[in-house]
N, CA, C and O atoms as a printed pandas DataFrame, in Angstrom:
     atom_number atom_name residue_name chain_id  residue_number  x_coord  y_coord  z_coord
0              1         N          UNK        A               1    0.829   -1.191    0.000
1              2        CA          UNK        A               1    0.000    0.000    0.000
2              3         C          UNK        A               1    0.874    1.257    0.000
3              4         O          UNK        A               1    0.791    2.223   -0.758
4              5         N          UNK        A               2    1.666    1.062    0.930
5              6        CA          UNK        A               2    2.770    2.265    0.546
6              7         C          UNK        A               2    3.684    2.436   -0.321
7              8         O          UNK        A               2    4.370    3.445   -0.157
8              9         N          UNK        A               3    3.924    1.770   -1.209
9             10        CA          UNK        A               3    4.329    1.741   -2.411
10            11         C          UNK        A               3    3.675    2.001   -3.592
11            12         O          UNK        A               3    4.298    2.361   -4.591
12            13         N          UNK        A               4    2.653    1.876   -3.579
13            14        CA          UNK        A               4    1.528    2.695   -4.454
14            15         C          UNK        A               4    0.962    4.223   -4.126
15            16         O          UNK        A               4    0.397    4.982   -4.912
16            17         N          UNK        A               5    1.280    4.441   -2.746
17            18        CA          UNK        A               5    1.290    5.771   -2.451
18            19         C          UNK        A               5    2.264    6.915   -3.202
19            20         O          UNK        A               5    2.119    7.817   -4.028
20            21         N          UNK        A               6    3.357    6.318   -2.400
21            22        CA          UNK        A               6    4.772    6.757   -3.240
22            23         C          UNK        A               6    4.863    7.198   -4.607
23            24         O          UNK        A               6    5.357    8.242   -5.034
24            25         N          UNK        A               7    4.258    6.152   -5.298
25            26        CA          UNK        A               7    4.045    5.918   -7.067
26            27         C          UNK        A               7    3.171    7.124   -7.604
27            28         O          UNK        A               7    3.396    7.847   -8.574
28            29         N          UNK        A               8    2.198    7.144   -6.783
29            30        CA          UNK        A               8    1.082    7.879   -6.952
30            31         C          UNK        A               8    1.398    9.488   -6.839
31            32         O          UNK        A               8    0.960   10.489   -7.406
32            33         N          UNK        A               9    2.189    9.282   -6.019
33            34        CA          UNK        A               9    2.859   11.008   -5.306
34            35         C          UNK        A               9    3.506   11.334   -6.072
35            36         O          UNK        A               9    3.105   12.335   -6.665
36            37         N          UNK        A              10    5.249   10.568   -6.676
37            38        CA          UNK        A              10    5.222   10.985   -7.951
38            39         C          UNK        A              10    4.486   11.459   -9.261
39            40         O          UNK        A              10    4.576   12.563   -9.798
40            41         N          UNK        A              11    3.901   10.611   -9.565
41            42        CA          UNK        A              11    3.302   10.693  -10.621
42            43         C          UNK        A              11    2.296   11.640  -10.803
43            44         O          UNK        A              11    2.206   11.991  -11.979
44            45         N          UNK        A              12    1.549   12.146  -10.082
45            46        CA          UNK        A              12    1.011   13.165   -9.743
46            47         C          UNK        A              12    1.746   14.723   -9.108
47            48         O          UNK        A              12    1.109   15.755   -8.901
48            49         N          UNK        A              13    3.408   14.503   -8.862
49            50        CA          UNK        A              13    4.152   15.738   -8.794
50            51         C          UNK        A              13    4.747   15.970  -10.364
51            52         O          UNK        A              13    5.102   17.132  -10.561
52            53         N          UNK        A              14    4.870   15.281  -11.223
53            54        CA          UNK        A              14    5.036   15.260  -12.479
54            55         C          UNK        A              14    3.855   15.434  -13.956
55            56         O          UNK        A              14    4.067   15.369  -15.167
56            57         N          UNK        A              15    2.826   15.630  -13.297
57            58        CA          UNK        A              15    1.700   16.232  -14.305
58            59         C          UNK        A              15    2.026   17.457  -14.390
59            60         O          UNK        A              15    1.816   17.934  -15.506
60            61         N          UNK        A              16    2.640   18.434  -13.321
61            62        CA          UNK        A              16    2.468   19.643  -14.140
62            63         C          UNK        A              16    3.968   19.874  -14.571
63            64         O          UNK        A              16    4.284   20.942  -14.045
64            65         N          UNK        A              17    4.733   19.520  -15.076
65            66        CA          UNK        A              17    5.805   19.819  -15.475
66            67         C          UNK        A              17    5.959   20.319  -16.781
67            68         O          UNK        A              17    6.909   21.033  -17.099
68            69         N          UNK        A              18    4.948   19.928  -17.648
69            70        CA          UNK        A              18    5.340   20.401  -18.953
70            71         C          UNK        A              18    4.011   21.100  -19.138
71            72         O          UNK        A              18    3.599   20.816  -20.263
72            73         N          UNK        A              19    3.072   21.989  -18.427
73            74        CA          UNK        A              19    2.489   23.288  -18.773
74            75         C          UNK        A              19    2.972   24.155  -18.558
75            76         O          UNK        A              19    3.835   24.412  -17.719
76            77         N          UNK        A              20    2.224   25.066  -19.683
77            78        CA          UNK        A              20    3.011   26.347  -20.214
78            79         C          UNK        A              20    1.799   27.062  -20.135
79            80         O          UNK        A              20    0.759   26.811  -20.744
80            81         N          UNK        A              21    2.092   28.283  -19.066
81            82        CA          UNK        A              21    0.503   28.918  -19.311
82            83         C          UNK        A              21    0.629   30.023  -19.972
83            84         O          UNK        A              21    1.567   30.759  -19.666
84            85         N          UNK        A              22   -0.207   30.381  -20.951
85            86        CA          UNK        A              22   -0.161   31.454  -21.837
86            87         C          UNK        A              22   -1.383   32.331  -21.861
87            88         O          UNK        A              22   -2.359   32.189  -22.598
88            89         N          UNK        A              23   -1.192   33.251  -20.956
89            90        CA          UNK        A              23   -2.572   34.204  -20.719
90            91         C          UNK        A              23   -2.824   35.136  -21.867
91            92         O          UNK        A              23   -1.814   35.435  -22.505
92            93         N          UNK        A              24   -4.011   35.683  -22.281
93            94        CA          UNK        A              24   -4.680   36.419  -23.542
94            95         C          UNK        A              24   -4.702   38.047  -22.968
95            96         O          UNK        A              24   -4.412   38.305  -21.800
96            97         N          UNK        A              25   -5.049   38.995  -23.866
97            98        CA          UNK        A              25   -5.057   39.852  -23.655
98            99         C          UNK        A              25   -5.450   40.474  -21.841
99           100         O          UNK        A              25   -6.059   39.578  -21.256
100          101         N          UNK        A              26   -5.287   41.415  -21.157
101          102        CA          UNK        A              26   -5.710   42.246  -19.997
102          103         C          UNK        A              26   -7.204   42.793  -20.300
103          104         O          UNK        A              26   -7.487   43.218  -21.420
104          105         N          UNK        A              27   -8.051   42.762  -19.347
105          106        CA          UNK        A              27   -9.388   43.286  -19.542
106          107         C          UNK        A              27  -10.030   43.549  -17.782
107          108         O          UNK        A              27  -10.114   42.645  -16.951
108          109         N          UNK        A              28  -10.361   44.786  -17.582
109          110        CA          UNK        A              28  -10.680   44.923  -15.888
110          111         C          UNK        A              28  -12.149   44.546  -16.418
111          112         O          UNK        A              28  -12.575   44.543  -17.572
112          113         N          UNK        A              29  -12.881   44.182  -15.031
113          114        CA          UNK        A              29  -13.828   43.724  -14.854
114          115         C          UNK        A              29  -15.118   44.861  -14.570
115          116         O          UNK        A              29  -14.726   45.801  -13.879
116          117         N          UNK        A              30  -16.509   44.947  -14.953
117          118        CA          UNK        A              30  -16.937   46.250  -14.769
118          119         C          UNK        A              30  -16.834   46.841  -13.283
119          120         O          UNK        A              30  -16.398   47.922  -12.888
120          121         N          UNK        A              31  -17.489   45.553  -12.471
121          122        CA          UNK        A              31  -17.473   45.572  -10.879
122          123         C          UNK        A              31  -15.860   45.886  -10.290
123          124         O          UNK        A              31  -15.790   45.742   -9.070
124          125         N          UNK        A              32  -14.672   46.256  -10.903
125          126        CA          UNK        A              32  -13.331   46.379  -10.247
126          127         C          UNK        A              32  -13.610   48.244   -9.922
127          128         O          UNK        A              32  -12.747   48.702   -9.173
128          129         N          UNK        A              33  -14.362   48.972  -10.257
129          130        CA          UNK        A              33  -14.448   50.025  -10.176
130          131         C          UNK        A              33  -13.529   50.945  -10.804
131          132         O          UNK        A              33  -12.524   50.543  -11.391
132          133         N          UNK        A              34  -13.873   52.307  -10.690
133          134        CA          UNK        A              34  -13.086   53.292  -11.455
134          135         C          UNK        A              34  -12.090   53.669  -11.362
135          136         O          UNK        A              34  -11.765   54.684  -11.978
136          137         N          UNK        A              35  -10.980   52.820  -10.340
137          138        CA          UNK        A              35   -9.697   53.200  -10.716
138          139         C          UNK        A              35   -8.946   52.245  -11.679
139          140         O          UNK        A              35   -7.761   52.549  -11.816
140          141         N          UNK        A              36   -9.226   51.513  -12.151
141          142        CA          UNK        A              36   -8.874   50.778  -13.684
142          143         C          UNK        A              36   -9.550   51.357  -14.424
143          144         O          UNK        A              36  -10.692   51.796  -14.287
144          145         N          UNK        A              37   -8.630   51.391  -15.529
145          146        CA          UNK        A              37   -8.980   52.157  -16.876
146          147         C          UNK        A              37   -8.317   51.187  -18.096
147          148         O          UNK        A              37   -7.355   50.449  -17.881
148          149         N          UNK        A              38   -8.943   51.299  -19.327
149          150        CA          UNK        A              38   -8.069   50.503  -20.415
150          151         C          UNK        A              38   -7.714   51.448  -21.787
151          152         O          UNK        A              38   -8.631   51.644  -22.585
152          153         N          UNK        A              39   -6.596   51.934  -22.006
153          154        CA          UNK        A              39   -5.857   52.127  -22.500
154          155         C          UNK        A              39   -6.766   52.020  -24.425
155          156         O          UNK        A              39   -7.803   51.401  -24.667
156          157         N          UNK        A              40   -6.041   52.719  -25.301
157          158        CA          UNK        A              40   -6.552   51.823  -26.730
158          159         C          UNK        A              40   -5.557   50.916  -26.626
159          160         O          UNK        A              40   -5.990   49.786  -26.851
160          161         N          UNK        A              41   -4.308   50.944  -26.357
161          162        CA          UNK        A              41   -3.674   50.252  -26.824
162          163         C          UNK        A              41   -3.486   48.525  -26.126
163          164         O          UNK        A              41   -2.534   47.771  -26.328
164          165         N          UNK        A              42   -4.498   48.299  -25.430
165          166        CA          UNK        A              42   -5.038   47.449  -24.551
166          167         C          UNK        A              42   -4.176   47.393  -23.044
167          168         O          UNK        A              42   -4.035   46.394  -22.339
168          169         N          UNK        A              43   -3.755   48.502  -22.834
169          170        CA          UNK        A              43   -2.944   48.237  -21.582
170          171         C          UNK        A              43   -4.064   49.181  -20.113
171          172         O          UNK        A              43   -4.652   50.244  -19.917
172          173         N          UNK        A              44   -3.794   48.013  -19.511
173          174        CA          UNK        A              44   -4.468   48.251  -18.389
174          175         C          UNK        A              44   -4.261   49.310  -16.991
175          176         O          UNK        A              44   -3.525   48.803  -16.145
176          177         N          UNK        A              45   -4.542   50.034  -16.802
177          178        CA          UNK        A              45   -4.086   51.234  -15.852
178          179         C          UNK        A              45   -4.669   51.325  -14.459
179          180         O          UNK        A              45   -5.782   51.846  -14.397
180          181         N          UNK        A              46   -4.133   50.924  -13.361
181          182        CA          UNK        A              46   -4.332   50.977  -11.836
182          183         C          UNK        A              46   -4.168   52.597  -11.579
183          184         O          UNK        A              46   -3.325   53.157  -12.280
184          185         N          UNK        A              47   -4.844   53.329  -10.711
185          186        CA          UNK        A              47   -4.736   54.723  -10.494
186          187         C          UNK        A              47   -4.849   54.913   -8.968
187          188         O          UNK        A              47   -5.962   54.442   -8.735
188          189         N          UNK        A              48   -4.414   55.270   -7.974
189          190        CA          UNK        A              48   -4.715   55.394   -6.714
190          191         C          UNK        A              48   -3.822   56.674   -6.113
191          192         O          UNK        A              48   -2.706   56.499   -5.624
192          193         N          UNK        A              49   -4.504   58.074   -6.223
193          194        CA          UNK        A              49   -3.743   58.639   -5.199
194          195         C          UNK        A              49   -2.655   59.153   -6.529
195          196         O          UNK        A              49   -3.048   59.745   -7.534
196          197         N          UNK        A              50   -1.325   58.792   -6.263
197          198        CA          UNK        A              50   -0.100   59.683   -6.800
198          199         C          UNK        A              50    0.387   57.952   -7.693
199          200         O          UNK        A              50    0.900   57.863   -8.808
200          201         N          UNK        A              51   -0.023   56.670   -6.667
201          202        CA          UNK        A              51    0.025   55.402   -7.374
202          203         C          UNK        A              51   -0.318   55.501   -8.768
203          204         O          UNK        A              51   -1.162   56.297   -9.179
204          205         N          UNK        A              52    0.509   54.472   -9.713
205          206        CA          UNK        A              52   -0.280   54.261  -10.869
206          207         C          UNK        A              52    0.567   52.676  -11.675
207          208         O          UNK        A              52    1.668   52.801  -12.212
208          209         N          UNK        A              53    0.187   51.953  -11.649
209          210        CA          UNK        A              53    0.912   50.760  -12.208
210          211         C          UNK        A              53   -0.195   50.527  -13.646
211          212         O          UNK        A              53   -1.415   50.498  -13.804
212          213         N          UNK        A              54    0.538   50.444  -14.181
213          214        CA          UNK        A              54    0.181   50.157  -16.184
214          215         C          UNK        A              54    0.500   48.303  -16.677
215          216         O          UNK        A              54    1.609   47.976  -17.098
216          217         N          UNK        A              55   -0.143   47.729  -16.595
217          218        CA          UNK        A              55   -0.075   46.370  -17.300
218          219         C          UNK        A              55   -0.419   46.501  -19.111
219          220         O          UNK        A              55   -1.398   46.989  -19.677
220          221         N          UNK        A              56    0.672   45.928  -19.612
221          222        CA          UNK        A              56    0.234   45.505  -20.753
222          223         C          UNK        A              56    0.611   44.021  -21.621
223          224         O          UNK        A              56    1.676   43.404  -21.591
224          225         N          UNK        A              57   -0.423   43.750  -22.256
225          226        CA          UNK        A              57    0.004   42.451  -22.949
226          227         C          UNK        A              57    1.090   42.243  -23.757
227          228         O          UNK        A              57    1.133   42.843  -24.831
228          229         N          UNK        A              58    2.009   41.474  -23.426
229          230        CA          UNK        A              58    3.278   41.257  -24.297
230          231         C          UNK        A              58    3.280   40.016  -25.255
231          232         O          UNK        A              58    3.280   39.076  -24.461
232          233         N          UNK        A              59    3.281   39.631  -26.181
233          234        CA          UNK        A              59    3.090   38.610  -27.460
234          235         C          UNK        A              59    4.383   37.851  -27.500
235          236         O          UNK        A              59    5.250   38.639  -27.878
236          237         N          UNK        A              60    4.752   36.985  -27.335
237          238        CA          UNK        A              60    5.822   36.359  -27.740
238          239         C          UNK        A              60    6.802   36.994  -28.425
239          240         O          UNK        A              60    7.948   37.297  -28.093
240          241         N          UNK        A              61    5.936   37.222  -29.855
241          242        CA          UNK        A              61    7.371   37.998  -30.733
242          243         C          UNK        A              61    7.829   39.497  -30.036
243          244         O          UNK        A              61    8.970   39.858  -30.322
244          245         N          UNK        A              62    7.133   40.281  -29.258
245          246        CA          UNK        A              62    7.419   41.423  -28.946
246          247         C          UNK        A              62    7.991   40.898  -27.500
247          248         O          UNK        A              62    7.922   41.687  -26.558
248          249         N          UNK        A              63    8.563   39.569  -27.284
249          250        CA          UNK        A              63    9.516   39.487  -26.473
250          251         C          UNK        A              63   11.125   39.315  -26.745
251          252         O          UNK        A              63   12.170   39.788  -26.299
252          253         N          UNK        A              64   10.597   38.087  -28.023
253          254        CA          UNK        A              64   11.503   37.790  -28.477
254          255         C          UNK        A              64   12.452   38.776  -29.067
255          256         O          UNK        A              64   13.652   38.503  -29.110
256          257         N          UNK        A              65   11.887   40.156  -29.627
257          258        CA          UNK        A              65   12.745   40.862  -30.184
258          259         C          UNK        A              65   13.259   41.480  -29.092
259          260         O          UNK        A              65   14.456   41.765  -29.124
260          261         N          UNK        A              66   12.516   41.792  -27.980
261          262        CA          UNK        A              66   13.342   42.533  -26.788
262          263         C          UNK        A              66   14.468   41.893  -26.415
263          264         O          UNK        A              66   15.522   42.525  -26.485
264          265         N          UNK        A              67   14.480   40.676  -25.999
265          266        CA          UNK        A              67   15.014   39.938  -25.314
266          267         C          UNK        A              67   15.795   38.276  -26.539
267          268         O          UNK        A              67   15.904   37.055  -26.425
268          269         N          UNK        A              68   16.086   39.226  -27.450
269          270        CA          UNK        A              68   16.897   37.848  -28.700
270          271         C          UNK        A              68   18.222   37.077  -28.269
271          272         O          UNK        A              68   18.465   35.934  -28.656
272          273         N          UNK        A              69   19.040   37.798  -27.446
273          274        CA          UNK        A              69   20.043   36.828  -27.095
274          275         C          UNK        A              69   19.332   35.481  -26.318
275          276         O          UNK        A              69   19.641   34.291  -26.385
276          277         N          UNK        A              70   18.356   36.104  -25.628
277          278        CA          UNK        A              70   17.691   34.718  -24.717
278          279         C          UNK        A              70   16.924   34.161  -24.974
279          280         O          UNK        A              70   16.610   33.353  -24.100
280          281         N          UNK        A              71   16.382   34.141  -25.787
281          282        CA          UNK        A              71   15.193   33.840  -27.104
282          283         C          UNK        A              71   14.977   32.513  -27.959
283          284         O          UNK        A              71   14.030   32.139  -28.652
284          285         N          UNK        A              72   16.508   31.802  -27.577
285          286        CA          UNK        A              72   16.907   30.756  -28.828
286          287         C          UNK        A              72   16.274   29.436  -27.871
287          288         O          UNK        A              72   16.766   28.403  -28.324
288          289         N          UNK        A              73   15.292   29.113  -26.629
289          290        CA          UNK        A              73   15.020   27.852  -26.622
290          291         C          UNK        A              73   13.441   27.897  -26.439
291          292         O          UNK        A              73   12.986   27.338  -25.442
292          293         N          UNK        A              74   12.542   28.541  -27.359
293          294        CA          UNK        A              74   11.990   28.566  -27.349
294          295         C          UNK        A              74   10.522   28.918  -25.741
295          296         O          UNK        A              74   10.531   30.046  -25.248
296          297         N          UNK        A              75    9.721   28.100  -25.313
297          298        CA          UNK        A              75    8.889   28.152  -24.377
298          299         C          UNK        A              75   10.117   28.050  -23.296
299          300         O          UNK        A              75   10.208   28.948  -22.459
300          301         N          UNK        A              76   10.891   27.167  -23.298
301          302        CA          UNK        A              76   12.005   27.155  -22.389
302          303         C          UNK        A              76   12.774   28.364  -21.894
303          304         O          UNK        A              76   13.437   28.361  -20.857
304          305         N          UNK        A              77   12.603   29.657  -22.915
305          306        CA          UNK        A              77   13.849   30.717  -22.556
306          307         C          UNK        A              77   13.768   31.677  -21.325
307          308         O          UNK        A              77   14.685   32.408  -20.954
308          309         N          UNK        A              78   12.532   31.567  -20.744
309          310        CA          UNK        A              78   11.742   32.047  -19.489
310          311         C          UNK        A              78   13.036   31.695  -18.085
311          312         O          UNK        A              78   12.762   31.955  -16.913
């Protein structure tokens, strides 16, 4: 029985090893209220006070060109 535990524990610490999560564009929610704002350019804007943090969606290729020396193993170069 404890050897099938074991088995099990592995094998189940090794399902998530090879996801890759790839989130879609930024979008605030209506209910987040009026200090989010969205941008045209789809970037998302926090406002509080003198605070202000800006999220925006980055695409693969508009990483890859930032960042090309580190770029060469694909999902791996993270």
């Amino acid at each position: 029985v404890a050897g099938r535990l074991v088995v099990w524990a592995v094998c189940l610490s090794f399902c998530s090893c090879g996801y890759y999560h790839y989130a879609g564009p930024l979008s605030p929610l209506d209910e987040q209220g009026v200090a989010l704002t969205v941008a045209d350019d789809g970037s998302v804007t926090f406002t509080q006070d003198r605070f202000e943090v800006r999220l925006r969606y980055v695409t693969d290729r508009e990483l890859n060109r930032q960042f090309a020396a580190h770029s060469t193993a694909g999902p791996k170069s993270t």
